[in-house]
PAKE-573959 format. One record per atom (N, C-alpha, C, O): residue in three letters; x negated, y, z. Coordinates in steps of 0.1 Angstrom, whole numbers, padded with zeros to 4 digits, always signed. Each point is the difference from the previous one (the first is absolute). Layout:
! PAKE-573959
ALAXYZ...
This chain:
! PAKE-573959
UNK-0033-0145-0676UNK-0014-0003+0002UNK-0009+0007-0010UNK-0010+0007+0004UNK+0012-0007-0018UNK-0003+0013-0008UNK-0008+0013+0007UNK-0012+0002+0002UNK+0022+0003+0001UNK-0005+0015+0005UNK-0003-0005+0009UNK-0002-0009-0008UNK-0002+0005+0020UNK-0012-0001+0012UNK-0008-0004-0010UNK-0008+0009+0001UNK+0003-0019-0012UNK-0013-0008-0004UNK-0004+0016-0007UNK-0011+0004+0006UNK+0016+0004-0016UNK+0002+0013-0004UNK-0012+0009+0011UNK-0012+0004-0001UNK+0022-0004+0009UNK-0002+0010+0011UNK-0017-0004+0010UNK-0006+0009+0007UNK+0001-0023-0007UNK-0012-0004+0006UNK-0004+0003-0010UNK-0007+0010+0002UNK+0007-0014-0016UNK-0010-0001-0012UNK-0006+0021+0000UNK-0011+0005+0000UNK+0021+0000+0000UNK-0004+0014-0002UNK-0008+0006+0017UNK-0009+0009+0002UNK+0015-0015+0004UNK-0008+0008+0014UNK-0015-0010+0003UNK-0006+0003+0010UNK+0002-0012-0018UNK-0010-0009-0002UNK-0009+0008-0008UNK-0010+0005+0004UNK+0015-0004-0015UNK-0008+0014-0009UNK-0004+0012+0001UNK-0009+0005-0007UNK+0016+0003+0018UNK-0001+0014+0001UNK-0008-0003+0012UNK-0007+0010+0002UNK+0006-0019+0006UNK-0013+0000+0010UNK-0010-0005-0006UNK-0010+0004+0006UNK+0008-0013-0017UNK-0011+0000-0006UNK-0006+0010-0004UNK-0012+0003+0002UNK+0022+0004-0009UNK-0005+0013-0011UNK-0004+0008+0013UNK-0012+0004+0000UNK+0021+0001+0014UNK-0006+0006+0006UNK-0017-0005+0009UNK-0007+0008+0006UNK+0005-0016-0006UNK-0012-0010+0006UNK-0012+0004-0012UNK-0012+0003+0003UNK+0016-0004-0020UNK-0015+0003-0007UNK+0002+0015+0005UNK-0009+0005+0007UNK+0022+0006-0012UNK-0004+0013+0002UNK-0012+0006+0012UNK-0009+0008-0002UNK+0012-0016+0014UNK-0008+0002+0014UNK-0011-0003+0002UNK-0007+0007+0007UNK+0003-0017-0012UNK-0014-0010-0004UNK-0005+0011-0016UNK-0011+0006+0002UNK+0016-0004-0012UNK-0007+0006-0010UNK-0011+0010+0004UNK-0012-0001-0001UNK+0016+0007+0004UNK-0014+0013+0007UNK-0014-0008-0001UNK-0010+0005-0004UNK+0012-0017+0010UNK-0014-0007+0010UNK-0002-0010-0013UNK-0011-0003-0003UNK+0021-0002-0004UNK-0004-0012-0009UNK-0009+0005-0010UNK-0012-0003-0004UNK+0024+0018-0002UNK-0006+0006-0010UNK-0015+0009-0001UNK-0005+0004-0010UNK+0000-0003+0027UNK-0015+0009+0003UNK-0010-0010-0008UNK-0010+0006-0005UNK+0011-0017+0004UNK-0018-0008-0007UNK+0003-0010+0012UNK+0011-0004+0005UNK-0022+0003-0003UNK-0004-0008+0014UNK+0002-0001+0011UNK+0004+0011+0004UNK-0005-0023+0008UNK+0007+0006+0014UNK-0007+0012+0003UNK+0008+0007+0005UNK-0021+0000-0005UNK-0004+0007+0009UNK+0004+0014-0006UNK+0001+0011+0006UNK+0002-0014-0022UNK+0008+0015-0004UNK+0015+0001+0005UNK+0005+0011+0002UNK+0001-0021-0001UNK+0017+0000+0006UNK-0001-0002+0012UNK+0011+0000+0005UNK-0024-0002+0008UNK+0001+0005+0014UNK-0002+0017-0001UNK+0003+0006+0010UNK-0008+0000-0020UNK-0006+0016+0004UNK+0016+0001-0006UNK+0009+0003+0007UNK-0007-0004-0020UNK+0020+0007+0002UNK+0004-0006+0008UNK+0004+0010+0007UNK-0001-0018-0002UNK+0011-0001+0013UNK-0006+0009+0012UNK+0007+0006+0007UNK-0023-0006-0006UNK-0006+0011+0013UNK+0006+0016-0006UNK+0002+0010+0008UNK-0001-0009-0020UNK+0003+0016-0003UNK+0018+0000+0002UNK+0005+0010+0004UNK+0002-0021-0008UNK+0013+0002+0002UNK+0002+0003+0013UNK+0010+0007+0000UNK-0015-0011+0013UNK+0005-0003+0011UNK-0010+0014+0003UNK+0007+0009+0005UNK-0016-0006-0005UNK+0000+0016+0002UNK+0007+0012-0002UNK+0000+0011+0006UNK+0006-0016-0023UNK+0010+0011-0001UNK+0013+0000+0005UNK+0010+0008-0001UNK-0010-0018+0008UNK+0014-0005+0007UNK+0002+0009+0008UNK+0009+0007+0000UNK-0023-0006+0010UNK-0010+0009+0014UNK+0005+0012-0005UNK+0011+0004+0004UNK-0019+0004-0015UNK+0003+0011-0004UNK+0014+0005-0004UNK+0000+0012+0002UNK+0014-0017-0007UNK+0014-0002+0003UNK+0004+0006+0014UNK+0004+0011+0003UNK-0008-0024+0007UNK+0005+0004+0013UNK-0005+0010+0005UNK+0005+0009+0005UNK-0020-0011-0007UNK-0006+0017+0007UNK+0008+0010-0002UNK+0004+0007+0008UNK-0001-0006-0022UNK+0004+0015-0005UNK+0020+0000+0006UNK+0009+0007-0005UNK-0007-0015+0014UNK+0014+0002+0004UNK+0005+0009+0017UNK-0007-0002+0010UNK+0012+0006-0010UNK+0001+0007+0008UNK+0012-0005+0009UNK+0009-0007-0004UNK-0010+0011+0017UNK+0003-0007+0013UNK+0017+0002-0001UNK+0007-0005+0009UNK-0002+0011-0019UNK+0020+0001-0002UNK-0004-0015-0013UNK+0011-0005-0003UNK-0018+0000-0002UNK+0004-0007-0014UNK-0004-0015+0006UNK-0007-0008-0006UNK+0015+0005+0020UNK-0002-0013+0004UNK+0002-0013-0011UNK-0009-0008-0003UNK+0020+0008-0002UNK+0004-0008-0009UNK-0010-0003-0009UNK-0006-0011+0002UNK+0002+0019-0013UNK-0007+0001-0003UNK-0013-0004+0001UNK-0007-0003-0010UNK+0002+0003+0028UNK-0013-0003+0004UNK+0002-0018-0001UNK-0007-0007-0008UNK+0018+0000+0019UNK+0004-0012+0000UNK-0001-0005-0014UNK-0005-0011+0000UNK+0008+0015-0011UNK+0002-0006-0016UNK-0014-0002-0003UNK-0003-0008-0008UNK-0010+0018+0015UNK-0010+0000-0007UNK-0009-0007+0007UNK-0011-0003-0004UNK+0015-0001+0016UNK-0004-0012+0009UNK+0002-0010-0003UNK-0009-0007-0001UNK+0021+0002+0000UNK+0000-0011-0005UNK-0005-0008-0015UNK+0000-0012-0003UNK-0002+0024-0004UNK-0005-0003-0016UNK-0017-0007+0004UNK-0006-0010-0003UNK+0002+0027+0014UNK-0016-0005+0004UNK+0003-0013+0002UNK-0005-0008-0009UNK+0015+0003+0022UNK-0005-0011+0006UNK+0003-0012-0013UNK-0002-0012+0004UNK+0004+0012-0013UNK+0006-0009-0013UNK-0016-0005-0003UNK-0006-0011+0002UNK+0000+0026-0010UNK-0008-0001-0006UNK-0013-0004+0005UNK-0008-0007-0006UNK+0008+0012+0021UNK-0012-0006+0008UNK-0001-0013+0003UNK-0010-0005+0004UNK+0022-0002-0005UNK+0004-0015+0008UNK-0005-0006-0012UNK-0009-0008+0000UNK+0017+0012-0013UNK-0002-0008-0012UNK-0019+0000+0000UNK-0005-0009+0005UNK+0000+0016-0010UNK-0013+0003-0002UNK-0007-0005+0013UNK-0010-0007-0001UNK+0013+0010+0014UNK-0008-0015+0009UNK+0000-0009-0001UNK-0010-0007+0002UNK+0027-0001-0009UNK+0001-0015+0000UNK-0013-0003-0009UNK-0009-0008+0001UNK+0012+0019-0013UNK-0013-0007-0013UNK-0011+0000+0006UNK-0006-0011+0000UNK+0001+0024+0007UNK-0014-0002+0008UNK-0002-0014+0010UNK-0010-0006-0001UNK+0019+0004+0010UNK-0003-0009+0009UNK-0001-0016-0005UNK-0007-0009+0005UNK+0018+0007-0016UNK+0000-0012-0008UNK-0005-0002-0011UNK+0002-0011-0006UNK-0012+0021+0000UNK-0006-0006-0012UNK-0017+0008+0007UNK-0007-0007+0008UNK+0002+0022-0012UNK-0009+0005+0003UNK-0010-0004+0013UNK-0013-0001+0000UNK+0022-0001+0011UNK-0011-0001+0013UNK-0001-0013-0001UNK-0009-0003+0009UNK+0013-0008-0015UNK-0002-0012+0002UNK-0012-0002-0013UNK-0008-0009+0001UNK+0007+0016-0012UNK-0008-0002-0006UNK-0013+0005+0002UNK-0010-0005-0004UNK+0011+0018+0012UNK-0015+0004+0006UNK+0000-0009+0012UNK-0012-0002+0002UNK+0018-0004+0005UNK-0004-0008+0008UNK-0009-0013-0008UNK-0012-0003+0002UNK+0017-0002-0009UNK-0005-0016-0006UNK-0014+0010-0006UNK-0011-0005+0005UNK+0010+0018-0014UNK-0010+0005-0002UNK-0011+0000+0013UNK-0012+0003-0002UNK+0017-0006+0015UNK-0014+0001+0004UNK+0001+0011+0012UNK-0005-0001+0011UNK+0015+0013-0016UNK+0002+0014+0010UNK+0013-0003+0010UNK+0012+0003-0002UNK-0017-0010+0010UNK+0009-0003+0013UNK+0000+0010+0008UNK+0012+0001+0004UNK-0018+0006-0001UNK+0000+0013+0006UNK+0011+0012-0001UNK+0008+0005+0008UNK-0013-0003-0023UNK+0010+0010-0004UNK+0014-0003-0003UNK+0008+0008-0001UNK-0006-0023-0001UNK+0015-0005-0002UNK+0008+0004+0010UNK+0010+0007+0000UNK-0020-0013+0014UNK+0010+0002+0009UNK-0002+0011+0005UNK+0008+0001+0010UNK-0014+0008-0009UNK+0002+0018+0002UNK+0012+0003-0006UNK+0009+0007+0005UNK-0010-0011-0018UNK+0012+0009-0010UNK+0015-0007+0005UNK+0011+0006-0001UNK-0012-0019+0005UNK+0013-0005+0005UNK+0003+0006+0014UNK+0011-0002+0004UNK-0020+0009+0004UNK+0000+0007+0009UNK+0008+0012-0001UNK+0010+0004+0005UNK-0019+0000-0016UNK+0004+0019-0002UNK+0018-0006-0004UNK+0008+0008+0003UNK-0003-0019-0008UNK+0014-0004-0006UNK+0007+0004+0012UNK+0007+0010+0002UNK-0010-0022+0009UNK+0007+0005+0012UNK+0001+0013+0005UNK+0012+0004+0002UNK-0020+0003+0000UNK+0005+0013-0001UNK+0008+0005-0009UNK+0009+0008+0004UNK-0010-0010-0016UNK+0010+0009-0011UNK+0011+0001+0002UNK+0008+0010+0000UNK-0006-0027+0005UNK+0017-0006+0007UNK+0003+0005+0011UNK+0012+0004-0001UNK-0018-0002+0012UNK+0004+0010+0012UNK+0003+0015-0002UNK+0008+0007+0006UNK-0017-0003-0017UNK+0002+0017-0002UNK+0013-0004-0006UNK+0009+0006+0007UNK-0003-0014-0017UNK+0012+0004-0004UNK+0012-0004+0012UNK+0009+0007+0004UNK-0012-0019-0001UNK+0010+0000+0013UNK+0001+0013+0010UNK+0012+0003+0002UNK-0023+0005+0005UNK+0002+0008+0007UNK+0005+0012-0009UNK+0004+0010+0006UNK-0004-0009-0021UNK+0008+0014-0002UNK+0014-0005-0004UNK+0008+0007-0005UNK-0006-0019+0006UNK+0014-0004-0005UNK+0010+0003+0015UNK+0012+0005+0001UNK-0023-0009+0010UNK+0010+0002+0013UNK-0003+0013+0004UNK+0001+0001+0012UNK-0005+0013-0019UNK-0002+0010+0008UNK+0011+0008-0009UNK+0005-0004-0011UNK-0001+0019+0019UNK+0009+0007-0006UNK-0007+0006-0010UNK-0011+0006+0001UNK+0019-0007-0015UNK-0008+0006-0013UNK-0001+0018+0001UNK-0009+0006-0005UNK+0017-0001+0011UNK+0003+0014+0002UNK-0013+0009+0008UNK-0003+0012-0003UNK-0005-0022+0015UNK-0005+0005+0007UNK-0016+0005-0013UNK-0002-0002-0012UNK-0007+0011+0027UNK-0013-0003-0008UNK-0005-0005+0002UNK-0011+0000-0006UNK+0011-0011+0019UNK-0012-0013+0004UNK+0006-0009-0013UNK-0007-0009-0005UNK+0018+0011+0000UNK-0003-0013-0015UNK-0008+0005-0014UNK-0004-0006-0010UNK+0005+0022+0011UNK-0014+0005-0011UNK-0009+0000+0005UNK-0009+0004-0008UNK+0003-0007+0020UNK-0010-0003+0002UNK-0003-0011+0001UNK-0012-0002-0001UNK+0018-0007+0003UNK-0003-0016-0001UNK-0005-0001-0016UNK-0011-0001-0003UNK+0023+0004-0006UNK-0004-0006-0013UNK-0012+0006-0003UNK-0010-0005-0005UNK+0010+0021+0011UNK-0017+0001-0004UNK-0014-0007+0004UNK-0010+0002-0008UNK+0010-0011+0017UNK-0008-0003+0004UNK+0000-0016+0000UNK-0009-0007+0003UNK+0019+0006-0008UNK+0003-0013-0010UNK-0007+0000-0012UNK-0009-0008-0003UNK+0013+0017-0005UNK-0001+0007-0011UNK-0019-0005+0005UNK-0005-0011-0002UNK+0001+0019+0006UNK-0017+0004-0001UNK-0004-0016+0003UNK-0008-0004-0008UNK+0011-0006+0017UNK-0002-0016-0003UNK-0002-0001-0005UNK-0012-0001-0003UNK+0024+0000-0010UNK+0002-0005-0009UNK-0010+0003-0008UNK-0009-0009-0002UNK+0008+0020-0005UNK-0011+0007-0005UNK-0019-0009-0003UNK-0009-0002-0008UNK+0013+0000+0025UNK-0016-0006+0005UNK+0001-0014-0003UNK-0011-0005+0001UNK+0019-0002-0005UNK+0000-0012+0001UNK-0003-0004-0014UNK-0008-0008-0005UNK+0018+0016-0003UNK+0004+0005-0017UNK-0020-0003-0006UNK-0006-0007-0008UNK+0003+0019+0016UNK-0011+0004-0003UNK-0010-0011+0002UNK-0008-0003-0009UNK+0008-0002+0020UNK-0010-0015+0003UNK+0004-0007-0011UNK-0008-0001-0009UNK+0020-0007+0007UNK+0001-0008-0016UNK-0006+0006-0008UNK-0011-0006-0003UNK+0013+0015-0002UNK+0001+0004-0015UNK-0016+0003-0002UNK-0003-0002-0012UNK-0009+0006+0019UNK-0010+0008+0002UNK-0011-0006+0004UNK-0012+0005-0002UNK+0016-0019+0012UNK-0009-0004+0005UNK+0004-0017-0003UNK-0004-0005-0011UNK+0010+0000+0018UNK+0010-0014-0002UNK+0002-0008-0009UNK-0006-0011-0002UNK+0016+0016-0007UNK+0004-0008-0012UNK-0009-0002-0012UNK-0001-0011-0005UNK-0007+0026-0001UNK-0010-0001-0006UNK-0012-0012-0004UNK-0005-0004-0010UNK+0005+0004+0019UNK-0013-0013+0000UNK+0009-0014+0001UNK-0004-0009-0006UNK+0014+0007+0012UNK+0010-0012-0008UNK+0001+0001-0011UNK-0005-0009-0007UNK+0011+0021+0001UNK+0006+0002-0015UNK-0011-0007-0008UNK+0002-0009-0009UNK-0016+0014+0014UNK-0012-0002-0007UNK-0008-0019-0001UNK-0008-0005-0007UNK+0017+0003+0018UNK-0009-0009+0002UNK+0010-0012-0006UNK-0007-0011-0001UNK+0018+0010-0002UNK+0016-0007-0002UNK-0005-0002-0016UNK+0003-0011-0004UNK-0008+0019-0002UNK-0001-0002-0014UNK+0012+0002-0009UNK+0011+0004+0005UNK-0011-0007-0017UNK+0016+0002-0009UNK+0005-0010+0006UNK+0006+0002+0010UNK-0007-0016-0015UNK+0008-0010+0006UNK+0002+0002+0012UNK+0012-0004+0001UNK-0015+0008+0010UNK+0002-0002+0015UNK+0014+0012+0004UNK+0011-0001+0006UNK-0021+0016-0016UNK+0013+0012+0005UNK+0012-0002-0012UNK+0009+0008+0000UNK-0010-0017-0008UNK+0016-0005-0008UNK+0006-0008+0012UNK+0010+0004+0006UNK-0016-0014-0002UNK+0006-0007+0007UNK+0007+0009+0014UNK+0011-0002+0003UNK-0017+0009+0002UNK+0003+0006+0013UNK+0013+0009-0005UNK+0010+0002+0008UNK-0012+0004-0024UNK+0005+0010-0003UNK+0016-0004+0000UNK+0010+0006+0004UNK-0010-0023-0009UNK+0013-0005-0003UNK+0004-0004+0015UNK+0011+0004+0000UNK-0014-0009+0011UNK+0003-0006+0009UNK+0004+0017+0009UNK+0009+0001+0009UNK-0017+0012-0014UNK+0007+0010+0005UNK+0012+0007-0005UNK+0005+0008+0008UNK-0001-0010-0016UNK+0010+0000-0009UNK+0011-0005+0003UNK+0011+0004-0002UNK-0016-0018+0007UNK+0012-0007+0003UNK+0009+0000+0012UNK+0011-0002+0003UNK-0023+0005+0004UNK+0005+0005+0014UNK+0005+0013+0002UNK+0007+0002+0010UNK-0009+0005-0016UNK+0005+0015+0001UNK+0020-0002-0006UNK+0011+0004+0004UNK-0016-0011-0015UNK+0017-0003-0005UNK+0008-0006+0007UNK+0011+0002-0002UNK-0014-0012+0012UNK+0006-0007+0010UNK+0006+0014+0009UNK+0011-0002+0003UNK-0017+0014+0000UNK+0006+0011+0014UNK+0006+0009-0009UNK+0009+0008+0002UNK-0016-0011-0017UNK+0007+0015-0006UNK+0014+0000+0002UNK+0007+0010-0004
């Protein structure tokens, strides 16, 4: 019984340690709205990865899809469970549920390139045009959206959001 208690105690730790590694990026940006633009820049350079792969380096494309779909899933859960519910109570019901909108979509673009052949070019052209969504949506938070929350949440308010984003991102990391 030793070495099993051994053996849980160590594989308990090394997913911990791997759970801050995954989460650090976003903990260590400042604020939630600085650790949603690095996870929006990670998950672009993900885009840029796959773009630059070519229709023999399937393997390769699958590995970089599924990281996307990691990073995108993780970083909606934090959006959908901490961020849109706090611009909602803020007052902006509108844009909550637009942005929970543009989510469903994110989730279908990755489903439809998971079931398409990676080799073909209708799947570089999906992620492209995935890709340019994404972009638009990226760009509505960061530019228009969150700003005037950020602003309006105060220190106490964007600590608080900052830790409840934090916490939830560690939960997918």
């Amino acid at each position: 019984m030793g070495a099993a208690a051994a053996g849980l105690v160590t594989g308990l730790v090394v997913n911990l340690g791997r759970k801050m590694a995954v989460q650090a990026p976003s903990a260590l940006a400042g604020d939630w709205l600085d650790a949603l633009k690095v996870e929006h820049r990670l998950a672009l350079a993900l885009f840029d990865k796959l773009q630059a792969t070519g229709s023999d380096e399937t393997g390769k494309r699958t590995i970089l899809l599924t990281q996307l779909k990691h990073a995108l899933g993780k970083h909606a859960f934090t959006e959908e469970n901490v961020i849109y519910p706090a611009l909602r109570a803020w007052g902006d019901k509108a844009d909550a549920d637009k942005l929970n909108h543009d989510h469903g979509y994110v989730k279908q673009n990755l489903y439809d390139l998971e079931e398409m052949d990676n080799a073909s070019p209708a799947f570089m052209q999906k992620v492209s045009s995935f890709r340019a969504e994404l972009e638009d949506h990226i760009r509505e938070e960061e530019e228009a959206i969150f700003p005037p929350l950020h602003a309006a949440l105060g220190e106490v308010g964007n600590a608080r959001v900052t830790a409840q984003a934090n916490k939830e991102g560690f939960k997918l990391a």
